[in-house]
C-alpha positions in Angstrom: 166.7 42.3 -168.2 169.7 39.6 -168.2 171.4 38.5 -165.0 174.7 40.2 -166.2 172.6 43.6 -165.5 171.1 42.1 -162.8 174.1 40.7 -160.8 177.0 42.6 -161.9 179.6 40.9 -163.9 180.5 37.1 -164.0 183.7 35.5 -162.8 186.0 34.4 -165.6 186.1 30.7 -164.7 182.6 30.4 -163.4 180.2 28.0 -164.8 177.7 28.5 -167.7 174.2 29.8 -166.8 172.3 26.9 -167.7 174.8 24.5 -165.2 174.5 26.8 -162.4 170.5 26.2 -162.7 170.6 22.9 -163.6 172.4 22.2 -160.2 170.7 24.4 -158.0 167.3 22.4 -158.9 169.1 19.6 -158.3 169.7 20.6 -154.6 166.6 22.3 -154.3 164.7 19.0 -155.3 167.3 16.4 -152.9 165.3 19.0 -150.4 161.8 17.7 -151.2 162.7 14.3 -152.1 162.2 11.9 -148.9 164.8 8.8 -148.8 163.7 5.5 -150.0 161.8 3.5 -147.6 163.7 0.6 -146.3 161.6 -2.5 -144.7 163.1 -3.6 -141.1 160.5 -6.2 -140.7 160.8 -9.6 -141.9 158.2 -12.6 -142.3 158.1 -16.3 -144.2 154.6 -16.5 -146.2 152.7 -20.0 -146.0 149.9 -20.8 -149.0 147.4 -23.7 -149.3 144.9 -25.0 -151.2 142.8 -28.6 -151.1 141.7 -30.7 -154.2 138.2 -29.3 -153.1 139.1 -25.7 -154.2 138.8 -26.4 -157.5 141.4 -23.8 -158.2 144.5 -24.7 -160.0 146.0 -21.4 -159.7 144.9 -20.6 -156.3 148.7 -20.9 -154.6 149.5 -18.0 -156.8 146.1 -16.0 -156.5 147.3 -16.2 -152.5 150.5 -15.4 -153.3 149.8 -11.9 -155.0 147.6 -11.2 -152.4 149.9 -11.7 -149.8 152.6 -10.3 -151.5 150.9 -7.0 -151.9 149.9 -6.7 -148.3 153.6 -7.4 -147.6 154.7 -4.3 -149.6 152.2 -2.1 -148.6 153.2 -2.6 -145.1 156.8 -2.8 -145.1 157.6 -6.4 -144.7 160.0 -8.6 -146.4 159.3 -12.2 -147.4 162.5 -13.9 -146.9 161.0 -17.5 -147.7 157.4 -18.9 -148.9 156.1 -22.3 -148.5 153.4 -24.0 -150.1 151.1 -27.0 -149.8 149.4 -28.1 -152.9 146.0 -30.4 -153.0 146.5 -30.3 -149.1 143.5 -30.7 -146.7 143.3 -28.1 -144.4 141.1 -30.5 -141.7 145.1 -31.7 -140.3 148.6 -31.5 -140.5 149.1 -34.6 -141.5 150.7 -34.4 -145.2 151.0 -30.9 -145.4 155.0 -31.1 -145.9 155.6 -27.5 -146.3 153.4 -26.3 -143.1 155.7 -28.5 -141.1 158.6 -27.5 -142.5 158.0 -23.9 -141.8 157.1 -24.6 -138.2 159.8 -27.3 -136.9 162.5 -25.4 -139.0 161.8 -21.7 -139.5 159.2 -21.2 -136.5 160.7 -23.3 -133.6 164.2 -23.9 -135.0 164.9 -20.5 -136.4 166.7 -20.4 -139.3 166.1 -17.3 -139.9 165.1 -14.4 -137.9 161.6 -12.6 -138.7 158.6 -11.3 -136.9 155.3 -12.7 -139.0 153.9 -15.8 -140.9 151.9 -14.6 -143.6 148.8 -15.7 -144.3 146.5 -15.1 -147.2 143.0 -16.2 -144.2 142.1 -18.5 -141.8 140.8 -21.2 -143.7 144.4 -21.4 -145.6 145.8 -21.7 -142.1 143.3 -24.7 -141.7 139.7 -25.9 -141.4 140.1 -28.1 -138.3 136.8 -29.5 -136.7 138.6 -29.3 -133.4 139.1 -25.0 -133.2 141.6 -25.2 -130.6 144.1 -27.0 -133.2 144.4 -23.7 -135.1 145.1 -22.0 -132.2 147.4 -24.3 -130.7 149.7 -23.9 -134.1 149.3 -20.4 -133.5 150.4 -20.2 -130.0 153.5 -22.2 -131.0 154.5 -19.6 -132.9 154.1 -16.9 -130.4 155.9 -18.8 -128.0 159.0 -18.7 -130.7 158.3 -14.8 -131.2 156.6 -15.0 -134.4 153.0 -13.7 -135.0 151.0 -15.8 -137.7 149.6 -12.6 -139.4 145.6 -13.5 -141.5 146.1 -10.2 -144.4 142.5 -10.3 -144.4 142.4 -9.4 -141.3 145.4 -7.5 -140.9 148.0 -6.4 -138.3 146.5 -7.0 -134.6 146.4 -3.4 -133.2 148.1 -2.7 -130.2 145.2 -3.3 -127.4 142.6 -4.5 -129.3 140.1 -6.5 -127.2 138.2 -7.4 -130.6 140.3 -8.8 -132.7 140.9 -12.8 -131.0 137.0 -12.3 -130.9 137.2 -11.9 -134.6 139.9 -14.9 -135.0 137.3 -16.9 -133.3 134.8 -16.3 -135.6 137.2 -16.6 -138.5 138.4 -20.3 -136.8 134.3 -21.0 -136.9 133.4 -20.3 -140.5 136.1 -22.5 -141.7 135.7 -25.0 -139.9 131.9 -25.1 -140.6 132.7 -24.3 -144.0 134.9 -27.7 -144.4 131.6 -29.4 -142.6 128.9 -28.0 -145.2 131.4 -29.4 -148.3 132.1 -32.4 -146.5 128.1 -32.5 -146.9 127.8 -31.4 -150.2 130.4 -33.7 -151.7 128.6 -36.6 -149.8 125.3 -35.8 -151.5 127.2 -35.8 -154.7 129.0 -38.8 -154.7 125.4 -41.0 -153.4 123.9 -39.6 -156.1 126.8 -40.6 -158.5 126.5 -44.1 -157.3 123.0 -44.5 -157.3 123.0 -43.7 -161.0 125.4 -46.4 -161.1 128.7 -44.9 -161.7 131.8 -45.0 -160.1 131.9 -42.1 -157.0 135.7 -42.1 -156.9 138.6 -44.1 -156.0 140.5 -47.2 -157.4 138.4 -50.0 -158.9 137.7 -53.7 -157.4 140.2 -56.0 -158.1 139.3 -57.6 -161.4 137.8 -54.6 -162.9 139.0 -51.0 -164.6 137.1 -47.5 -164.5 135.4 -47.2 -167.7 135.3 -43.2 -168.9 131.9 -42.7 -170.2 131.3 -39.7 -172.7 128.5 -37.0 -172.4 126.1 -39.6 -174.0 127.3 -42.2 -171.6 129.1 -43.9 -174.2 132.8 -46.3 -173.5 135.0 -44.0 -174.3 138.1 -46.1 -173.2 139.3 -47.1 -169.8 140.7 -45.0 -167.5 144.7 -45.7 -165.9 145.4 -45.8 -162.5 145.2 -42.6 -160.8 143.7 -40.9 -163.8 141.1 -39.0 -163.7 138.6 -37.3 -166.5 139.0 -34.3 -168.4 135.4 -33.1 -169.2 133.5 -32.2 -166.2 129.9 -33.9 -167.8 132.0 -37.3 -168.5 131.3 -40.2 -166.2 133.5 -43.2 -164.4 131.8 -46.3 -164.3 133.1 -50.3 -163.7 134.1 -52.9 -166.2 135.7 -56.1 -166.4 139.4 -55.7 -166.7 140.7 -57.4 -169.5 143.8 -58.7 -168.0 143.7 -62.2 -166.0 142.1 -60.8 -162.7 138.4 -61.3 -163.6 139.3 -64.4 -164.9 140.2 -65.1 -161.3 137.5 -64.0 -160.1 135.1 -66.3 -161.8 137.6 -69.1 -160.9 136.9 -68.2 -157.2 133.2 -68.5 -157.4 133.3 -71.3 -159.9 135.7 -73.4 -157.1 133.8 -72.5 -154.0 129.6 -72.5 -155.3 130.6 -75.2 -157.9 133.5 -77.4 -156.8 132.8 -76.6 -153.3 135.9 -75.6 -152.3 136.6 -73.8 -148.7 138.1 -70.5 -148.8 141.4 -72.1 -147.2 141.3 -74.8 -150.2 141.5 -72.1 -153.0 143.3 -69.5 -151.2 146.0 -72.5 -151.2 145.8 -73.0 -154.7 146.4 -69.5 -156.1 149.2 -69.2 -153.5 150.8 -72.6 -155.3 150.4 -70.8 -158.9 152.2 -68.3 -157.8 149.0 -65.2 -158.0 149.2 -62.8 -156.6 146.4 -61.7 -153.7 144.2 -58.3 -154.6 146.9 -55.9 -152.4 149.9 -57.8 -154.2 150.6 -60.7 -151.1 149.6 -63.8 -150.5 146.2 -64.8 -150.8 144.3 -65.8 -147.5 140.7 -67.3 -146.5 139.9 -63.0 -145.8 140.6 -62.3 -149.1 138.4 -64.8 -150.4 135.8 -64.4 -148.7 135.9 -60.5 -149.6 135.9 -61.2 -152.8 132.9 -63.8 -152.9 130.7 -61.1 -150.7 131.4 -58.2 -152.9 128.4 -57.6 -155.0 130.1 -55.4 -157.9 131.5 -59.1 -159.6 127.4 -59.5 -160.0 126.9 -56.0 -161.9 125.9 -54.0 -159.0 126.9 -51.1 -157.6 127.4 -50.9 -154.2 128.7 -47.4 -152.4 128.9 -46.1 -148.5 129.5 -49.4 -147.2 131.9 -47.3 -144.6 132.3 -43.9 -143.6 135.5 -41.9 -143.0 134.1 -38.2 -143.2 136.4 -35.2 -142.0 139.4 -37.0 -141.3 137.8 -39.5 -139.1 138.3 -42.9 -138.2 136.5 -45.1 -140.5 134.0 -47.5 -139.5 131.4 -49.3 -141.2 128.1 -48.8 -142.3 125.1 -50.9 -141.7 123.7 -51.9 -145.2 120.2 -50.1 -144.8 122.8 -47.0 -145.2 124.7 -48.6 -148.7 123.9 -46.7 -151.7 123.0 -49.6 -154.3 122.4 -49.8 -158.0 121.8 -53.1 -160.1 122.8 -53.9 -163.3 124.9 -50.6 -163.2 127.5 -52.3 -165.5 128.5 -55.5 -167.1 129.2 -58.4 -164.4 132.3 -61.0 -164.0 130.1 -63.9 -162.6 126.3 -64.3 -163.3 123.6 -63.3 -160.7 122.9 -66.0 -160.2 125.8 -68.0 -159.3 126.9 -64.7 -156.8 123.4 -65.4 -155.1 124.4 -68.9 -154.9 127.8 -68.1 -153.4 125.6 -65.8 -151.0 123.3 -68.9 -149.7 126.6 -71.1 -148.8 128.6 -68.4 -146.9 125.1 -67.3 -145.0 124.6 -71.0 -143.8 128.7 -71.5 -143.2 128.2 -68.2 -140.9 125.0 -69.4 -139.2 126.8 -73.2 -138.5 130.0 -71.2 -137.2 127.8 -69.1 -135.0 126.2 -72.3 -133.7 129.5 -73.8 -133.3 131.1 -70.9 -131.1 128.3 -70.2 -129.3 128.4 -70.8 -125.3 125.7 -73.0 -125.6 126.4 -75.2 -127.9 130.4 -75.5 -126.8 129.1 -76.4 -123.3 126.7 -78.8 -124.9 129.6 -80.3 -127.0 131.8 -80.4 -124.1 128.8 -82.1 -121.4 129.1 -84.8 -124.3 132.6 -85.9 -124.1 131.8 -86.0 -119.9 129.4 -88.4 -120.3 131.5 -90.4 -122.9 134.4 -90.5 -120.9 133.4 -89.3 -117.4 136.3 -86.9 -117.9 137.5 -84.0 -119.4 140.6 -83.4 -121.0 142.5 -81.2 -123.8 143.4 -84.0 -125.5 140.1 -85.7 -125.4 138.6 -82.2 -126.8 141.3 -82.4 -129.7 140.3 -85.9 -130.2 136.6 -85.1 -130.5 135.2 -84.3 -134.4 133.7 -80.8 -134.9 134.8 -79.3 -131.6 136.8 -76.3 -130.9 140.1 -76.4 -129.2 141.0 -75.8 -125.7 142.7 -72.6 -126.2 139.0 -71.5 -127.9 137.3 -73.2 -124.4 140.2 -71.2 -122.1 139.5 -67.8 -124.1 136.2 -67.6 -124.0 135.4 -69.1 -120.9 138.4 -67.8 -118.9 140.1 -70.8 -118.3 139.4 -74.4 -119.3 138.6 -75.4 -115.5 135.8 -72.5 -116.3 134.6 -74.2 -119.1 134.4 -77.6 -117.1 132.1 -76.2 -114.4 130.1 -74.4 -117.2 128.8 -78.0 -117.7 127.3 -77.9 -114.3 126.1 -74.5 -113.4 122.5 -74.9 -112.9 123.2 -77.5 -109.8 125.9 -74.7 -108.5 123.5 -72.0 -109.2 121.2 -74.2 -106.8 123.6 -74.9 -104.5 124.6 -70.9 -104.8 121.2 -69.9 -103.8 121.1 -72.4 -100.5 124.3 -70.8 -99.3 122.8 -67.5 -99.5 119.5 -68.3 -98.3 121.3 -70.5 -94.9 123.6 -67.0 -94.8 120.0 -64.6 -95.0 118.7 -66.1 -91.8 121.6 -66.2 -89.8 123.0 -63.0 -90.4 121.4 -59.1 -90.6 121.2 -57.5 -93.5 121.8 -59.5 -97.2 121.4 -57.7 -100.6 122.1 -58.8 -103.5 124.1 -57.5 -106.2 124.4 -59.8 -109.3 126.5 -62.6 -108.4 127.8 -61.8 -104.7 125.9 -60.1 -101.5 126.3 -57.2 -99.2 126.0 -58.3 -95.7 125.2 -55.4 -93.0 126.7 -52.8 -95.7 130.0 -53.8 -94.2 131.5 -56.8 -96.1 130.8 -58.6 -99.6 131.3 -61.9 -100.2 131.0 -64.3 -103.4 130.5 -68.0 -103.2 131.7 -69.9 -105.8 130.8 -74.0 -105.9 133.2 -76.2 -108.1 132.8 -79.5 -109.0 135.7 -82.0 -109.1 137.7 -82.6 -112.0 138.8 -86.5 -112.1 142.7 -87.0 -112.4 142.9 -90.6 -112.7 142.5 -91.8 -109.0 142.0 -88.5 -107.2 140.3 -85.3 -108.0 140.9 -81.8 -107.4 139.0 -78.6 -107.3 139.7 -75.2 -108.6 138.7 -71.9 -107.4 139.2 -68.2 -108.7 139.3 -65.6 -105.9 137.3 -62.7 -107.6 139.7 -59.7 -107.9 137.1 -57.2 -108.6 137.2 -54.5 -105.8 133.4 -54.5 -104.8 134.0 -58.4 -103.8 136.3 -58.8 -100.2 135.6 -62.6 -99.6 135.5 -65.5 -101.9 134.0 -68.8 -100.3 134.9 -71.5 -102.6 132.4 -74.5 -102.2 133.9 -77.7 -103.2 131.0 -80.0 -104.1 130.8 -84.1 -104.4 130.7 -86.0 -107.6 128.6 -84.3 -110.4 125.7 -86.1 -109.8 124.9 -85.2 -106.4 127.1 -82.5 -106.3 126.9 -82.5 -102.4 128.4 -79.6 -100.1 131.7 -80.9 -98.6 132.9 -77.8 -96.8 133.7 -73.8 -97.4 137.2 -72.4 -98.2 137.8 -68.7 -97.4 139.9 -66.9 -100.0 140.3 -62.9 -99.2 140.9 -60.7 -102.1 143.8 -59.1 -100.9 145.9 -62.2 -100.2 144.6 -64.4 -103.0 145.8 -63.1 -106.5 146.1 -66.4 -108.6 143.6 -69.3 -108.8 143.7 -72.0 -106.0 143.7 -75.6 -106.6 142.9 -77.8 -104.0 143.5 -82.2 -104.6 141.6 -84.5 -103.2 144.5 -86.2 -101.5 146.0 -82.7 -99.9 143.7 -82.8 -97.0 145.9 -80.8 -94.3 146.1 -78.1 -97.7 142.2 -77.6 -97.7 142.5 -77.1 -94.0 143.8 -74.2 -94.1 141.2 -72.7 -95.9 138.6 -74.5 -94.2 136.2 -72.5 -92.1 132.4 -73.1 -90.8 130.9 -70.7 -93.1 128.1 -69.1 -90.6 130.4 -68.6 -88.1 133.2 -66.8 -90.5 130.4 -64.5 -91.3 129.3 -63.6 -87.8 133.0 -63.4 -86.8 133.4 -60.7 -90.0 130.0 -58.9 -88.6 131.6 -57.8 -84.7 
């Protein structure tokens, strides 16, 4: 039956049939059809990945990742940052992650609710767990919530989910500690087969790419690294005039014998340049003239800097060594030579600056001169200067009564003793005494120091806070070293040393005071 029966007749300027339809679908479908969904929240994504990941490609595995969860949950990215061969262990280098934080998250360039990130362990793998929080309290406080997409959106309420970030911030960070390990291992077993564990090369040799039969391939540029994972790096001499330096080093010092100073001087005159591109000093020498790879061996872990540390050194019962790992610059022989000299030039200098053997040196020029003065010091051959005697000793007065401090150790222990039977209690604590658990006191003898025709006597009031008294003991001449009186210097009023002269006699008496009858005045 057609519609014409069904309907009656059909207006003259109606539309065909098949219009008519056509458009009533088409309102019958806007019907069922829900409008597109438009994204109100907004978000800057941040990727990472570390030379340790192994993955080339990994920025844009993260990015697919994260942009996905981004569309499946309504959220815009309006700006992405990325840190490429970046340690996650700091922030230090990783550009990008600053950049998002100093101008996006605190200085809001843009307004958005999330950071994006693909897990925690992009975020970063700090040792220190309350880093990666700290970064991502910063961002709360600016209104932005650093979103893991492994994770997910933090539910409204949920008491689990910072216990879950907590154990997210744990694995990485334990994660960065097992590779740390594991790349360790690696690189001492590397070196111990005699190749080169990474890094540049000594000055004076080249890293030598070795093919998978351990074959010279060619060597390797600075900053290059291998192709072919099975390839090895191992040392050479470099063929420019470096190593011939170095052989001209240990030639001059085992050979000429030449200080360090002497050549250091030299390649300075001819215009060489020193191992880090400055002058050359006796340091550098030195360095160079310890450093076993010149003789062929391989020498690795002589410091360790693991997981961002500071690095310190390691003793050498920890060094990873291998001999005849690769041709040498100098002999063995001649580097074991060069070994002998600097041990017996360190032992001599130890000698030299030892206390002993500077008071020794310095008792010497007393009973040469029955003085002591800087000048007569600089005069003296193989002594150390009076700036070396004032340093180590504390001053050069110091250094003086060093010569004599077993008769004022002696004269010390009489003080106390005369003090111990007229007064209560005494202890003794190092170099002062406790009397009646009330007051301390520290006696100090001094000898005289000559000045042409009078002497005088310097004394230190000890500034530390467990001594209140010091009683300076001005002695006779060195040889008898006699008790000529007792000076009372309290802490609190004496901050400087005090020199008294043998001529200044109304000076010493007012510091003058009969010593067992200051301490029983200080007991009421």
């Amino acid at each position: 039956m057609s519609d014409q029966q069904n309907n009656g007749p059909r207006p003259p300027d109606a539309p065909p049939l098949a219009q008519e339809s056509g458009a009533a679908v088409a309102d019958l479908m806007k019907l069922w059809q829900r409008p597109a969904k438009t994204s109100a929240r907004r978000a800057v994504a941040y990727y990472r990945h570390s030379a340790e990941d192994r993955q080339e490609n990994s920025v844009e595995i993260q990015r697919d990742a994260v942009r996905k969860f981004a569309a499946e949950n309504g959220i815009t990215i309006i700006r992405e940052f990325a840190d490429r061969g970046r340690t996650g262990l700091c922030v230090e280098g990783r550009d990008s992650f600053n950049e998002m934080l100093q101008d996006y998250v605190i200085g809001r360039k843009a307004e958005f609710e999330y950071v994006l990130v693909l897990d925690m362990s992009r975020w970063g793998r700090y040792q220190n767990q309350d880093y990666s929080a700290y970064y991502s309290v910063i961002c709360m406080q600016n209104g932005k919530e650093v979103v893991y997409t492994s994770i997910g959106i933090r539910k409204e309420n949920d008491p689990f989910y910072y216990v879950l970030l907590s154990l997210e911030r744990h694995r990485a960070a334990s994660y960065s500690l097992e590779l740390s390990g594991k790349v360790w291992k690696g690189s001492a077993k590397i070196a111990s087969f005699g190749y080169w564990a990474g890094g540049s090369a000594p000055y004076g040799m080249c890293r030598m790419l070795l093919d998978e039969r351990h074959d010279p391939v060619r060597p390797l540029a600075p900053g290059e690294r291998k192709a072919i994972q099975n390839q090895r790096v191992t040392l050479a001499p470099s063929k420019g005039k470096d190593a011939g330096i170095v052989r001209h080093i240990f030639h001059a010092f085992v050979e000429e014998g030449k200080a360090p100073e002497t050549i250091a001087r030299a390649l300075n005159g001819l215009g060489e340049p020193s191992p880090g591109g400055g002058r050359w000093g006796c340091d550098s020498i030195t360095s160079i003239l310890r450093n076993e790879v010149y003789a062929g061996v391989m020498v690795w872990n002589k410091s360790t800097q693991k997981m961002k540390t500071r690095s310190r050194p390691n003793p050498a019962s920890d060094w990873v060594r291998a001999k005849d790992a690769f041709a040498s610059i100098v002999p063995p022989e001649l580097f074991q030579k060069a070994q002998e000299i600097l041990t017996a030039q360190a032992v001599a200098r130890a000698r030299k600056y030892s206390d002993a053997d500077m008071v020794r040196r310095l008792r010497e020029i007393h009973e040469s001169y029955g003085t002591i003065s800087s000048r007569l010091v600089a005069a003296a051959e193989e002594m150390v200067s009076a700036n070396t005697y004032a340093h180590r000793f504390g001053s050069f007065d110091r250094a003086y009564q060093a010569i004599f401090h077993e008769m004022a150790d002696a004269r010390r222990a009489q003080i106390i003793e005369s003090i111990r039977g007229s007064a209560g209690d005494v202890q003794d604590f190092d170099d002062f005494v406790v009397i009646d658990n009330y007051f301390s006191i520290a006696i100090q003898p001094a000898v005289p120091i000559a000045h042409g025709y009078e002497a005088s006597w310097t004394f230190h009031p000890d500034q530390r806070l467990q001594v209140d008294l010091t009683i300076g003991v001005p002695l006779s001449c060195p040889v008898r070293c006699d008790v000529l009186g007792f000076l009372a210097f309290p802490r609190l009023m004496f901050k400087q040393k005090v020199r008294i002269h043998s001529t200044a006699g109304d000076t010493a008496e007012l510091y003058a005071y009969p010593l067992l009858t200051l301490i029983n005045e200080l007991r009421r």
